[in-house]
Every structure is written in C-alpha cells, then in structure tokens.
PyMOL commands that place a pseudoatom at each C-alpha (Angstrom):
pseudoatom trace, name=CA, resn=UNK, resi=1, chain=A, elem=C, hetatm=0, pos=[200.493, -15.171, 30.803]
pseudoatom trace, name=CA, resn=UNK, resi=2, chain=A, elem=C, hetatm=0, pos=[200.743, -11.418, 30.649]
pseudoatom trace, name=CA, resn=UNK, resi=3, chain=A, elem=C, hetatm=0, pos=[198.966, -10.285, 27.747]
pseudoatom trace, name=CA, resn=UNK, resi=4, chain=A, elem=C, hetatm=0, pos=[200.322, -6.543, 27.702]
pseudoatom trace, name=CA, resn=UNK, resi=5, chain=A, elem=C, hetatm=0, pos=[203.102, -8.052, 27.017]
pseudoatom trace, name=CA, resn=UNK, resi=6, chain=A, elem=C, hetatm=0, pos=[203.317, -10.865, 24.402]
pseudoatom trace, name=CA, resn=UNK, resi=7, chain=A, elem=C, hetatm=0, pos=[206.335, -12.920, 24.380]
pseudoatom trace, name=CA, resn=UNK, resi=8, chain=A, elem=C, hetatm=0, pos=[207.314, -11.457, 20.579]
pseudoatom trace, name=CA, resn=UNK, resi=9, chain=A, elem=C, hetatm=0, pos=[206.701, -8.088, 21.576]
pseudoatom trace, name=CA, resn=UNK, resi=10, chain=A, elem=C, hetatm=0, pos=[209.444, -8.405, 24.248]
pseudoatom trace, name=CA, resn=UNK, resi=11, chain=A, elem=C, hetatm=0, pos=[212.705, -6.357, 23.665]
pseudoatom trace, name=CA, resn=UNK, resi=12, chain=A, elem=C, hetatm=0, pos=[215.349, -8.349, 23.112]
pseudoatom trace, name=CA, resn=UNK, resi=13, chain=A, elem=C, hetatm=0, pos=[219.175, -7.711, 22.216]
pseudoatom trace, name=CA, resn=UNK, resi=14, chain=A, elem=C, hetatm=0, pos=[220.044, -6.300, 19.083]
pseudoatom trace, name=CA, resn=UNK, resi=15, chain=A, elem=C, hetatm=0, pos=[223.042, -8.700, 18.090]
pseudoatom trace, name=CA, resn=UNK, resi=16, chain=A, elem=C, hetatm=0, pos=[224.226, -6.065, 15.972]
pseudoatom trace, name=CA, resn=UNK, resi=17, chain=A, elem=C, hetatm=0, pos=[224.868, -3.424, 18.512]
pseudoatom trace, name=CA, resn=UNK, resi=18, chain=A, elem=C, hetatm=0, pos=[227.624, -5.828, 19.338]
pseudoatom trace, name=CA, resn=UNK, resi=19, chain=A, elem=C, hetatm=0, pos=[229.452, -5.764, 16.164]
pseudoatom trace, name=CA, resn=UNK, resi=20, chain=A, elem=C, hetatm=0, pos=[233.353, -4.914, 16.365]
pseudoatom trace, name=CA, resn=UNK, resi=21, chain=A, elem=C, hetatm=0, pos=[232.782, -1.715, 14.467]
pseudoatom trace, name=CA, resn=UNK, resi=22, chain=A, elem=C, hetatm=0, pos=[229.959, -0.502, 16.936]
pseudoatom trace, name=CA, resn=UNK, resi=23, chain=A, elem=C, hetatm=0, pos=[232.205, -1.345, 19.870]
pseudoatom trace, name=CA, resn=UNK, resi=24, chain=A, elem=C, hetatm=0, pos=[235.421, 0.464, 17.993]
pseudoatom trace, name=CA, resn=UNK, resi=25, chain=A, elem=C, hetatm=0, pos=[233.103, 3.054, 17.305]
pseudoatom trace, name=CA, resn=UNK, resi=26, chain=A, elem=C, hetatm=0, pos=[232.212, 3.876, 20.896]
pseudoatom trace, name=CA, resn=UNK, resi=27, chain=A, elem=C, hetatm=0, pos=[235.558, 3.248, 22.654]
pseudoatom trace, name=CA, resn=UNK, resi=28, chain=A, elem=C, hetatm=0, pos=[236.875, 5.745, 20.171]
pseudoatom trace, name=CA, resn=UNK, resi=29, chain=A, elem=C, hetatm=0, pos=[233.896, 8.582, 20.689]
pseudoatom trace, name=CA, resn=UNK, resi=30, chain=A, elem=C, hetatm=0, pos=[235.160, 7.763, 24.514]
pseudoatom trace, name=CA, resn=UNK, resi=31, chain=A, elem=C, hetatm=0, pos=[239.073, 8.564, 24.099]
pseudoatom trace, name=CA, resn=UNK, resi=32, chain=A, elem=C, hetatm=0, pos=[237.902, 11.695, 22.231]
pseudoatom trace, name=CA, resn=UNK, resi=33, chain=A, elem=C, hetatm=0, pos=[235.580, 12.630, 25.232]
pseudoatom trace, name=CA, resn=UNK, resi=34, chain=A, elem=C, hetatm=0, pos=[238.578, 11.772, 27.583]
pseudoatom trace, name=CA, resn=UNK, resi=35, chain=A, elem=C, hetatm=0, pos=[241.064, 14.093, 25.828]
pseudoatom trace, name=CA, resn=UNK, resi=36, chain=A, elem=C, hetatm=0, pos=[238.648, 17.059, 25.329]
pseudoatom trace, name=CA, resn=UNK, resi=37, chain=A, elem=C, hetatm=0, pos=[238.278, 16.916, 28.922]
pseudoatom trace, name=CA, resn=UNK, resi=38, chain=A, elem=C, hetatm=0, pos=[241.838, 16.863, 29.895]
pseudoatom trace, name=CA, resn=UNK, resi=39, chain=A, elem=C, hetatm=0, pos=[242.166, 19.614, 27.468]
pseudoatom trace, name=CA, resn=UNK, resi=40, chain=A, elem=C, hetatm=0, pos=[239.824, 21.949, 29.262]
pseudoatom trace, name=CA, resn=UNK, resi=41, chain=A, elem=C, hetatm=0, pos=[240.931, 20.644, 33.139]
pseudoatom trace, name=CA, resn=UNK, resi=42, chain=A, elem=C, hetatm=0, pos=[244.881, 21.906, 31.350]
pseudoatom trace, name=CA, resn=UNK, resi=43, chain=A, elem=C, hetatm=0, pos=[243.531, 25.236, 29.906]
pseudoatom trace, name=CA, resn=UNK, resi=44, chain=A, elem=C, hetatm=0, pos=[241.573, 25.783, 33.553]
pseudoatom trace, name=CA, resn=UNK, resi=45, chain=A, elem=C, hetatm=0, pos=[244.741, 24.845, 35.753]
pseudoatom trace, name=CA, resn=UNK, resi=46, chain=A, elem=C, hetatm=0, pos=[247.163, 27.206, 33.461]
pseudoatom trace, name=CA, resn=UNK, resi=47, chain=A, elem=C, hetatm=0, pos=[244.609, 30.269, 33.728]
pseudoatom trace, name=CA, resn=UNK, resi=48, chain=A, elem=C, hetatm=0, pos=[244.387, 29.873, 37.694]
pseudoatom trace, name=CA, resn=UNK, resi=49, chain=A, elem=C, hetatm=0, pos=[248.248, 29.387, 38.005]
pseudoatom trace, name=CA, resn=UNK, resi=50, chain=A, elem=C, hetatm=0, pos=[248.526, 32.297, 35.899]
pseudoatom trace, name=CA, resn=UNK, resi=51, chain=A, elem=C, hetatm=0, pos=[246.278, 34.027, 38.124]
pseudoatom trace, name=CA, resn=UNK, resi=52, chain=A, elem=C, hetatm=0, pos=[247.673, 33.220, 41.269]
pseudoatom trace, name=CA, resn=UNK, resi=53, chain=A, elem=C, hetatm=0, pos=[251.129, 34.499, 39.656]
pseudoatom trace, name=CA, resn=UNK, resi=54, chain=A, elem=C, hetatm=0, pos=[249.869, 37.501, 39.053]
pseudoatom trace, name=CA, resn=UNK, resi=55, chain=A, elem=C, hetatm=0, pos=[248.485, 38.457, 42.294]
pseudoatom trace, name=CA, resn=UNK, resi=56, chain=A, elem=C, hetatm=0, pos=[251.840, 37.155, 43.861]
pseudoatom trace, name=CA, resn=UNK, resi=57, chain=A, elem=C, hetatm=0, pos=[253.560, 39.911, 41.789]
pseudoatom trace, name=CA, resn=UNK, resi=58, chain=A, elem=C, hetatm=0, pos=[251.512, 42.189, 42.244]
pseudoatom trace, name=CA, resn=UNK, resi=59, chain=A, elem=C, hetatm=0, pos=[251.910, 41.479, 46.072]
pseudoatom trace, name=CA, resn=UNK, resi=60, chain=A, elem=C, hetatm=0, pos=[255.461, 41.739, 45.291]
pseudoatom trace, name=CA, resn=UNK, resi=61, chain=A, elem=C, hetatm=0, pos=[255.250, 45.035, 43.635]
pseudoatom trace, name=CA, resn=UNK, resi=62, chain=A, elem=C, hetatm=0, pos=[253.364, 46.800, 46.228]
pseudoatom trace, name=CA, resn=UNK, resi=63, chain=A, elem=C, hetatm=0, pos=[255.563, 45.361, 49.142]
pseudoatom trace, name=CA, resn=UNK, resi=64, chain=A, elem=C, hetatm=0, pos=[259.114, 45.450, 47.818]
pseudoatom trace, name=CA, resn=UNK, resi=65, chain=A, elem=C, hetatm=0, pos=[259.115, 48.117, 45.174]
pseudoatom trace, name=CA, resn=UNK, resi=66, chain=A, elem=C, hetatm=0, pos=[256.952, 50.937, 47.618]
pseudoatom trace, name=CA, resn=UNK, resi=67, chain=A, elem=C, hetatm=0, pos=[259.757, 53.292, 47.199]
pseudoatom trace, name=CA, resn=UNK, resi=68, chain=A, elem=C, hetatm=0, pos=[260.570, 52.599, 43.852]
pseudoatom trace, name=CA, resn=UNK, resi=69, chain=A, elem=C, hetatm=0, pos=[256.743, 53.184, 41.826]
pseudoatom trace, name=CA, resn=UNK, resi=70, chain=A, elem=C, hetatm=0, pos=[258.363, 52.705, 38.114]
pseudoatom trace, name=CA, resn=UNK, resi=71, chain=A, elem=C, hetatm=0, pos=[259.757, 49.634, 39.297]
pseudoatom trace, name=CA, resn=UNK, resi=72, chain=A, elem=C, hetatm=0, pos=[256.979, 48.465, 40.499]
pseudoatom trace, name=CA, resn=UNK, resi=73, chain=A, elem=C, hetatm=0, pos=[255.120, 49.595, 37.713]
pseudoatom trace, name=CA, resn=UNK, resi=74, chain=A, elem=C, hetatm=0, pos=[257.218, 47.087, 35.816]
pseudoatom trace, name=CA, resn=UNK, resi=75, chain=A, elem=C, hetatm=0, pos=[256.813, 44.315, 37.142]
pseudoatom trace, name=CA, resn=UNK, resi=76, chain=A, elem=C, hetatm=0, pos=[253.078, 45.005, 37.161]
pseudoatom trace, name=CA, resn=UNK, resi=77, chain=A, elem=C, hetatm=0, pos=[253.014, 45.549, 33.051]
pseudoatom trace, name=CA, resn=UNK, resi=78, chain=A, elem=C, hetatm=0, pos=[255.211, 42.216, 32.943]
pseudoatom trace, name=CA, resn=UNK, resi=79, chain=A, elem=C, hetatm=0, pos=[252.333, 40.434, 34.839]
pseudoatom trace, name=CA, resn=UNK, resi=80, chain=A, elem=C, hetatm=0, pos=[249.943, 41.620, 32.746]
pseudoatom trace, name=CA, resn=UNK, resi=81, chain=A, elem=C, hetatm=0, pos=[252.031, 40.269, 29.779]
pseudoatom trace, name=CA, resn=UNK, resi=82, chain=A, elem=C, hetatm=0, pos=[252.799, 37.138, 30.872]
pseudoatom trace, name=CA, resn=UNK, resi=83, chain=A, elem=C, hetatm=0, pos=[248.577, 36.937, 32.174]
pseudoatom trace, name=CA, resn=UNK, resi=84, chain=A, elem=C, hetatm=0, pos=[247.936, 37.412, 28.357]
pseudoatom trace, name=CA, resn=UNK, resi=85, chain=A, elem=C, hetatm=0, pos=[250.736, 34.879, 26.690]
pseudoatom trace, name=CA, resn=UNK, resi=86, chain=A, elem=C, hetatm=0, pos=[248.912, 32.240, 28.962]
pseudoatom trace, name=CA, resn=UNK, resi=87, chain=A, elem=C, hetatm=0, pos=[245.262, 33.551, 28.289]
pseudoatom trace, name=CA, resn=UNK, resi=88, chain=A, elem=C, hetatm=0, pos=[246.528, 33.491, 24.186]
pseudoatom trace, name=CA, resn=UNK, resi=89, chain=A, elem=C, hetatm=0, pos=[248.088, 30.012, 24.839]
pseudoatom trace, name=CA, resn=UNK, resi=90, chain=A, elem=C, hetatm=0, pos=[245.184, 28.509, 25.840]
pseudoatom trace, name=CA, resn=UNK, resi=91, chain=A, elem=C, hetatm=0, pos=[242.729, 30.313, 23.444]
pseudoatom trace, name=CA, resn=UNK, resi=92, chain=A, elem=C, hetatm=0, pos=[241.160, 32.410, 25.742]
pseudoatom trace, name=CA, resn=UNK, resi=93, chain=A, elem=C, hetatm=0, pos=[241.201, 34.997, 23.686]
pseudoatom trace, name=CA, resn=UNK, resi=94, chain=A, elem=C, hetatm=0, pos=[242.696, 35.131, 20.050]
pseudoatom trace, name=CA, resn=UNK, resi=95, chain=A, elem=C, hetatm=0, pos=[245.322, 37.061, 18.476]
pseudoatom trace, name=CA, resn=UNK, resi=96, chain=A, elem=C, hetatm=0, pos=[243.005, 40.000, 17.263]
pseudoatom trace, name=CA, resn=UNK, resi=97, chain=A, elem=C, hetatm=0, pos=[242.540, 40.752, 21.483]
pseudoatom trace, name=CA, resn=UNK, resi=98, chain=A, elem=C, hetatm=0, pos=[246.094, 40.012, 22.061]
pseudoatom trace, name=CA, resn=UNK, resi=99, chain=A, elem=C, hetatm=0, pos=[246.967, 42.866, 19.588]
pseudoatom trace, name=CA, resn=UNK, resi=100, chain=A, elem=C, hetatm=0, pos=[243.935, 45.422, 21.433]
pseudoatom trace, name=CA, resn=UNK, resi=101, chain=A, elem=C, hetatm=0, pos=[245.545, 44.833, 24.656]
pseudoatom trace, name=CA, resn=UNK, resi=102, chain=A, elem=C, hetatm=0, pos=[249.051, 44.926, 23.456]
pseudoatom trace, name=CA, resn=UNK, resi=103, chain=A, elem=C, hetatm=0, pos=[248.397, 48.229, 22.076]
pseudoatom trace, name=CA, resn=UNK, resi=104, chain=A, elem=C, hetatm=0, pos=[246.615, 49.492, 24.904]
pseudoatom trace, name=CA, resn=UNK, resi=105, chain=A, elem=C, hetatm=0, pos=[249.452, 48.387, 27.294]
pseudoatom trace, name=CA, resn=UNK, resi=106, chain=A, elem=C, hetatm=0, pos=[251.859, 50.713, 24.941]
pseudoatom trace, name=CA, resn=UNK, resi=107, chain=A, elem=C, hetatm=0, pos=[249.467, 53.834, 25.513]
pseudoatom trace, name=CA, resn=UNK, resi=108, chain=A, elem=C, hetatm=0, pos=[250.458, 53.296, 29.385]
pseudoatom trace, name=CA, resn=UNK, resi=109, chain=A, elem=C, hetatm=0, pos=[253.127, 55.462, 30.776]
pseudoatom trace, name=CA, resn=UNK, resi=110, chain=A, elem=C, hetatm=0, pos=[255.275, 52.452, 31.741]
pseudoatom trace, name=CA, resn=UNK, resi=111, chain=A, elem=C, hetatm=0, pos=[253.757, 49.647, 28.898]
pseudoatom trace, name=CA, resn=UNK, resi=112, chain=A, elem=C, hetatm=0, pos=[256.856, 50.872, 26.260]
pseudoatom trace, name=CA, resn=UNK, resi=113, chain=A, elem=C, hetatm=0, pos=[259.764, 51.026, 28.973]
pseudoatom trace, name=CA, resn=UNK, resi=114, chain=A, elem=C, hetatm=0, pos=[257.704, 47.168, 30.514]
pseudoatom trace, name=CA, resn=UNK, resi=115, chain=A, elem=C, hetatm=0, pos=[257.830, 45.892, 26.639]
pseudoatom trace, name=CA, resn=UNK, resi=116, chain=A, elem=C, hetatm=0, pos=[261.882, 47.021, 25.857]
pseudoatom trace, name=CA, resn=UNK, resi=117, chain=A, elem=C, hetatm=0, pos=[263.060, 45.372, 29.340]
pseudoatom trace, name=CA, resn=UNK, resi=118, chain=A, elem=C, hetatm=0, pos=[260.821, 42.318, 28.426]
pseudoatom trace, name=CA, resn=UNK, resi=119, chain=A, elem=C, hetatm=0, pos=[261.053, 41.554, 25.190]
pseudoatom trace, name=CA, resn=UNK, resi=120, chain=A, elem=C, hetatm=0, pos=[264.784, 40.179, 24.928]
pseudoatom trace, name=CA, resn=UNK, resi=121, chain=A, elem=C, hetatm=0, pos=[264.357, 37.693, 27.466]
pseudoatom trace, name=CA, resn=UNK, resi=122, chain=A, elem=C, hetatm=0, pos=[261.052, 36.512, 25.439]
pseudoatom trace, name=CA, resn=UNK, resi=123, chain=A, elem=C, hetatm=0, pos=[262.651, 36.261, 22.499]
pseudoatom trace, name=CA, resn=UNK, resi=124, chain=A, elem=C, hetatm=0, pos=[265.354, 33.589, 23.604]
pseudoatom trace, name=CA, resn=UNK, resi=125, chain=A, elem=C, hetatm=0, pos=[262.931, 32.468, 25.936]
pseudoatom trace, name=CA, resn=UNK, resi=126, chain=A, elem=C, hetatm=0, pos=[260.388, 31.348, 22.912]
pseudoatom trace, name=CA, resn=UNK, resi=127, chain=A, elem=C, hetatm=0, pos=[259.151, 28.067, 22.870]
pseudoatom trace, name=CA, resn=UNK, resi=128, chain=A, elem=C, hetatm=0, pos=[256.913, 27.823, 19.937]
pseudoatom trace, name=CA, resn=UNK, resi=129, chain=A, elem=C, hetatm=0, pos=[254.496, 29.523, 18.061]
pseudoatom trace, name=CA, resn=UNK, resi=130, chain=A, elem=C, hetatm=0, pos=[252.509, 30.847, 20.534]
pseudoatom trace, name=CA, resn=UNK, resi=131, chain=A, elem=C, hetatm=0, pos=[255.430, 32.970, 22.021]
pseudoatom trace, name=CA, resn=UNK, resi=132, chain=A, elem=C, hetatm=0, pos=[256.802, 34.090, 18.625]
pseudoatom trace, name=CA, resn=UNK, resi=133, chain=A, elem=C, hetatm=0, pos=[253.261, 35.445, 17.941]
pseudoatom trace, name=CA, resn=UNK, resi=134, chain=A, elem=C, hetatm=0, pos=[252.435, 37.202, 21.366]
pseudoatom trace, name=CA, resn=UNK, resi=135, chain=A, elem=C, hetatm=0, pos=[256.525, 38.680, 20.341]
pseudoatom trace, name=CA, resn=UNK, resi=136, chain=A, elem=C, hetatm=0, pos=[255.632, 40.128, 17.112]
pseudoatom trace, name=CA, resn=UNK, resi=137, chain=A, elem=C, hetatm=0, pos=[251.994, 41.513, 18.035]
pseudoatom trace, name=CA, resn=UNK, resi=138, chain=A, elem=C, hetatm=0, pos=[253.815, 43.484, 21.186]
pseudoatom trace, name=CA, resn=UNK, resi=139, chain=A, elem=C, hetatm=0, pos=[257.016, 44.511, 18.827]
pseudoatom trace, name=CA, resn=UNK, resi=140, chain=A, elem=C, hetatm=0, pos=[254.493, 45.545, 16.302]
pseudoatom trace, name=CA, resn=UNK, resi=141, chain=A, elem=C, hetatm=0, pos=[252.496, 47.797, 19.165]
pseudoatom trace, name=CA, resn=UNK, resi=142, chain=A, elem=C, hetatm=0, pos=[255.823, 48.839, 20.337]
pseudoatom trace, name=CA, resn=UNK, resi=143, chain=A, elem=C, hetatm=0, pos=[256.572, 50.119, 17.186]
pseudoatom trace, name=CA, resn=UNK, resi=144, chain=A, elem=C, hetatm=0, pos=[253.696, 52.009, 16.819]
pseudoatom trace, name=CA, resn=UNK, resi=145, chain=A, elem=C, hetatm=0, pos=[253.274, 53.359, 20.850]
pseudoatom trace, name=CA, resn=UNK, resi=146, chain=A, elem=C, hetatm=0, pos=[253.281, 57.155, 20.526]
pseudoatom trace, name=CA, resn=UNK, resi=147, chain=A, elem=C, hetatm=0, pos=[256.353, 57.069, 22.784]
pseudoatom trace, name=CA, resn=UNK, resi=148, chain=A, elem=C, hetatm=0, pos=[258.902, 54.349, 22.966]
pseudoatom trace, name=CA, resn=UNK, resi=149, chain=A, elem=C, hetatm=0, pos=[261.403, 53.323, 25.654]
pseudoatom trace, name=CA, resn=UNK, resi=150, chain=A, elem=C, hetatm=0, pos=[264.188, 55.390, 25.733]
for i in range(1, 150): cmd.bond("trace and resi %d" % i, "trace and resi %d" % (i + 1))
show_as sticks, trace
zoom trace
C-alpha cells in the first residue's frame, strides 16, 4: 500500500463535468473559437490578395503607361483606393483613417482627377455598407480637395 497516496485521496472523475450543459457549454466556446479563426485566416487572405493586386498594378503602371505618367498616375491612385476599401472592409483601419487618407489622396496632383474617373463605377459597383461608406468619405474629401477634377 502506498501511503502518499491513500486510496480516498485519489482523484477521481467529477461526474458533473459530464453534465449536458458542461458538454454544450464547451462545444459551443469551440464553434466560437473556430469562427474567430476563420475570421482572421479571411481578413489575412483579403489583405495579401489586395496586396499582391496592388503591386501587379503598379507593375502595370510602370510598364504599360511609361509614356503616358498621368495615366499611370491613375491607375496608381485607384490602387491605393481599392488597397484602402479592402484594408476598411476588414477593419484594418476604421473610418476616421479612411477619411485622413482619403483627404490626403485629394491633396495629390492626380488624387481629384483618380477620385472623378473612379467614383461612378463604385457607386453602381456598391455592394453594401462598406462601399457606400468608403463612397461618401472620398465624395466628401473630393468636395473639399483644394482643386477638383476638371
């Protein structure tokens, strides 16, 4: 007989840590764990597609628009646009940043001209919420850019 360990000091299974509430209780606090993860493997993916976008167009820019620099300059503002609708999407950064960067793409040479060949496509192109905010925080920038598209 091992007296460091007496028969009744043994552990032994707590019957109630297999109660249907316990178990429900777990499997649930698992599903949550499963979806926050998915959530934050989603948000991951869309920044580095987003990324890989962007450095595709801005491959593009350089390439096929050499000749043409305000062209190029387009498509490089519309990158940077679409970078932030996906960064705002996936609460990277909130709509108080989207506004700071909106308004200091509109202080650009090319951000106002980028915004007015842009922005009609976005709006039928909206979706949801998300787009109809990132459209109203760059109309309201446009609106206020000390020069506008002409």
């Amino acid at each position: 007989m091992n007296l460091a360990h007496p028969p009744e000091a043994r552990a032994t299974p707590r019957r109630d840590m297999m109660n249907p509430a316990t178990l429900t209780l777990a499997a649930v606090g698992t599903a949550a764990a499963l979806v926050l993860t998915e959530r934050q493997r989603h948000r991951r993916n869309a920044i580095e597609c987003e990324k890989i976008r962007q450095n595709l167009a801005l491959y593009e820019a350089a390439e096929r628009y050499r000749d043409d620099p305000e062209r190029a300059a387009l498509l490089v503002d519309n990158s940077w646009i679409a970078n932030l609708s996906v960064m705002h999407r996936v609460g990277v950064i909130g709509t108080r940043t989207l506004r700071t960067a909106a308004d200091y793409l509109m202080t650009l040479p090319t951000g106002p001209n980028s915004w007015a060949h842009s922005r009609k496509y976005r709006q039928r192109e909206a979706r949801d919420r998300q787009d109809r905010t990132l459209i109203t925080v760059f109309d309201e920038a446009y609106e206020q850019a000390p020069t506008k598209a002409s």
